[in-house]
LODOKE-883890 format. One line per field, with one value per residue (C-alpha): x negated, y, z negated. Coordinates in Angstrom, 3 decimals. Layout:
N
xx	X, ...
yy	Y, ...
zz	Z, ...
***
This chain:
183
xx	0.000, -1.815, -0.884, 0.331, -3.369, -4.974, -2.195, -3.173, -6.573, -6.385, -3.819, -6.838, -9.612, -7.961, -6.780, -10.294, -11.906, -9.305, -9.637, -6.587, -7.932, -9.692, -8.464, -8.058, -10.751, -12.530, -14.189, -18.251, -19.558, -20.729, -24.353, -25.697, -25.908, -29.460, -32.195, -35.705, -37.910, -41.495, -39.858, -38.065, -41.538, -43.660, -42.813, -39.369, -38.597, -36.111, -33.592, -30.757, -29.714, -27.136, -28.294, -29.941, -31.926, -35.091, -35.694, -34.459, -37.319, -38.443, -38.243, -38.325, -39.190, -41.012, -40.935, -43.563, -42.669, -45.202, -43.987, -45.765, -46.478, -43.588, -40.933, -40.701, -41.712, -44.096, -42.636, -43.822, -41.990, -43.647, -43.087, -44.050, -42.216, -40.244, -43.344, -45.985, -47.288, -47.155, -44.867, -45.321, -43.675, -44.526, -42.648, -41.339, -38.146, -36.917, -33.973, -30.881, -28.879, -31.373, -28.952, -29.352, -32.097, -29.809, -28.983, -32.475, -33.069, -35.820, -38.046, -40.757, -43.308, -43.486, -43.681, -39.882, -39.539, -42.793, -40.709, -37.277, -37.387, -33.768, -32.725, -34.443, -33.732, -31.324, -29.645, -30.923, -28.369, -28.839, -25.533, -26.865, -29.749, -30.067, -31.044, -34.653, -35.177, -35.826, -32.739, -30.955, -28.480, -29.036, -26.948, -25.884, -22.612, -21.153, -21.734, -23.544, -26.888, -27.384, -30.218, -30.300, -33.967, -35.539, -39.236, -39.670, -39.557, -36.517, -34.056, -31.907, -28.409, -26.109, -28.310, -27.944, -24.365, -23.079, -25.988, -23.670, -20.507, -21.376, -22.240, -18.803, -17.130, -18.883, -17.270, -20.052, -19.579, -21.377, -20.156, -22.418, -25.685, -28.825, -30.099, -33.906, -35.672, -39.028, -40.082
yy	0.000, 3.880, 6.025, 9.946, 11.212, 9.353, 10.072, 14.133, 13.167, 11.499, 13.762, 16.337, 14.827, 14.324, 18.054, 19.282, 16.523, 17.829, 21.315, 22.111, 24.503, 26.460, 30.070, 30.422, 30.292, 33.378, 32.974, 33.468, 36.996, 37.248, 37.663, 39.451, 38.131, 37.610, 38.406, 38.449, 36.828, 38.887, 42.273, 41.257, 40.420, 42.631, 44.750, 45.554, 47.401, 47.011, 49.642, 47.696, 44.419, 42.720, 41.724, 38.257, 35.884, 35.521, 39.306, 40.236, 41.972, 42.789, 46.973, 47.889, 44.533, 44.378, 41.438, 41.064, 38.723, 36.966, 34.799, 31.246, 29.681, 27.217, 30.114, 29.757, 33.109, 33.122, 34.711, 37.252, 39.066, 41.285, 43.917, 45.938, 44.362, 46.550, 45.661, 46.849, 43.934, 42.701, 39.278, 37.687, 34.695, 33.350, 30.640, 30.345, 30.641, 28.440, 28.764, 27.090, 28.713, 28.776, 30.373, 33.884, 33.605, 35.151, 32.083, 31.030, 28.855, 30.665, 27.927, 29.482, 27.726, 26.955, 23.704, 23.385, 23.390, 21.294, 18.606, 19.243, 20.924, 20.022, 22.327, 24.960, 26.514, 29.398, 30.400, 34.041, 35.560, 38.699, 40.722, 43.860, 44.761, 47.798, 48.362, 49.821, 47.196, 50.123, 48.660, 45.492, 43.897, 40.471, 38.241, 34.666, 32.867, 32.776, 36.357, 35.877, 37.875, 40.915, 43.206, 45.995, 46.794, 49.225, 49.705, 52.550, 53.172, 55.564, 56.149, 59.641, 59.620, 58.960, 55.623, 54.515, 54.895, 52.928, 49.730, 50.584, 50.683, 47.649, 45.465, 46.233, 45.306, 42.127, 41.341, 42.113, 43.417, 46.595, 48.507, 45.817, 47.095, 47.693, 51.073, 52.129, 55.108, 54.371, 57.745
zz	0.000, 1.133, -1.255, -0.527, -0.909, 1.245, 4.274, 3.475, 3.532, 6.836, 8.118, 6.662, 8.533, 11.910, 12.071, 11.495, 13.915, 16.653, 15.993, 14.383, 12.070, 14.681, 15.993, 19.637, 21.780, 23.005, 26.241, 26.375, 27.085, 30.951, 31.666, 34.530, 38.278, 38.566, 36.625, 38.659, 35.815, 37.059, 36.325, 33.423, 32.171, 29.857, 26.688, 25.309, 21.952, 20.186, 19.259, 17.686, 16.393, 14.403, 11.447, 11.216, 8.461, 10.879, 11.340, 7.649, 6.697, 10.259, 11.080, 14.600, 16.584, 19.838, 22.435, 24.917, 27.554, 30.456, 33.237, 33.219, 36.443, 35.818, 35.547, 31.900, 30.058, 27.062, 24.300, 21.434, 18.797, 16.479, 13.954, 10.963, 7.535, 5.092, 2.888, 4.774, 6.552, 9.967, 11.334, 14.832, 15.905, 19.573, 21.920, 24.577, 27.034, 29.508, 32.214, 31.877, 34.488, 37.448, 39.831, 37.870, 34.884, 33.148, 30.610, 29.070, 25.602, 23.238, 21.266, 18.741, 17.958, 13.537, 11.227, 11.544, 15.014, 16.220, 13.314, 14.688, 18.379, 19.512, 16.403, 16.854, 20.408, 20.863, 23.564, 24.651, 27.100, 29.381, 29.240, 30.647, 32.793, 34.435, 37.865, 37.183, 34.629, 32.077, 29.164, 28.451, 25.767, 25.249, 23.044, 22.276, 23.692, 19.988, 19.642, 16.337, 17.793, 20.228, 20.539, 22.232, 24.137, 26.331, 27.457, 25.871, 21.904, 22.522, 24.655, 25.250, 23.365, 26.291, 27.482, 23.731, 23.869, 27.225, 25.967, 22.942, 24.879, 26.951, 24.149, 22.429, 25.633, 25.301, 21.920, 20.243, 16.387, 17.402, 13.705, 12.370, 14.323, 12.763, 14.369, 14.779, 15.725, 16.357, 16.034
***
């Protein structure tokens, strides 16, 4: 005889495993059309971000990106810590959507991921490129990261505000930014 506990546990278990107590779903944001990886290459700063444990003591960041010869791009992040001293993580990024090289999966290179490499990949979307290859938002699919970057430390107020604009369009929680001046 199954007692009434054990039906709501079951009833429980198979609501969760179908996702019954899941909201709706909200479609991916949309990366750029293409992305040409050579020009993408070289030094981005960051201006904003939404707030994340891996950069939590991290001020302004800076990425420096190289193309390898196997159209991967090595990967360097650096910055100045809130106490004084200096971070820098490298690794590297590989395409996943080779029709645009807009969708690419970021892998540093630590303890944790040389022990557990399928866990420690992100996916590093580019939402917003512009033309001259001067500013870009990039972000995850879940929405849970964004940075905003341009190639120079600053950028004017009205630039700032349509990466701003864009990323919000995106779904992005853009009130939850993390601003720098790197002045």
């Amino acid at each position: 005889m199954v007692h009434r506990p054990i039906y709501l546990a079951l009833l429980l278990a198979l609501l969760l495993f179908n996702g019954g107590c899941r909201g709706p779903a909200v479609s991916p944001p949309v990366p750029v059309s293409s992305v040409e990886l050579e020009r993408y290459s070289g030094t981005w700063y960051e201006l904003a971000r939404l707030p994340m444990w891996f950069q939590r003591d991290c001020l302004q960041s800076r990425a420096d990106y190289q193309l390898l010869p196997d159209n991967r791009l090595a990967v360097v992040n650096s910055c100045p810590t809130k106490s004084g001293g200096f971070k820098q993580a490298t690794g590297i990024a590989s395409v996943v959507d080779p029709q645009s090289n807009a969708k690419l999966s970021v892998t540093f290179d630590n303890w944790f991921s040389r022990r557990f490499p399928r866990l420690t990949s992100g996916d590093y979307w580019i939402l917003v490129l512009d033309p001259a290859y001067q500013t870009v938002v990039v972000g995850t699919p879940d929405r849970k990261f964004l940075w905003l970057m341009a190639r120079t430390p600053t950028v004017d107020d009205p630039t700032f505000a349509a990466l701003l604009a864009q990323a919000r369009e995106q779904g992005f929680a853009t009130e939850k930014l993390i601003i720098f001046n790197w002045d």
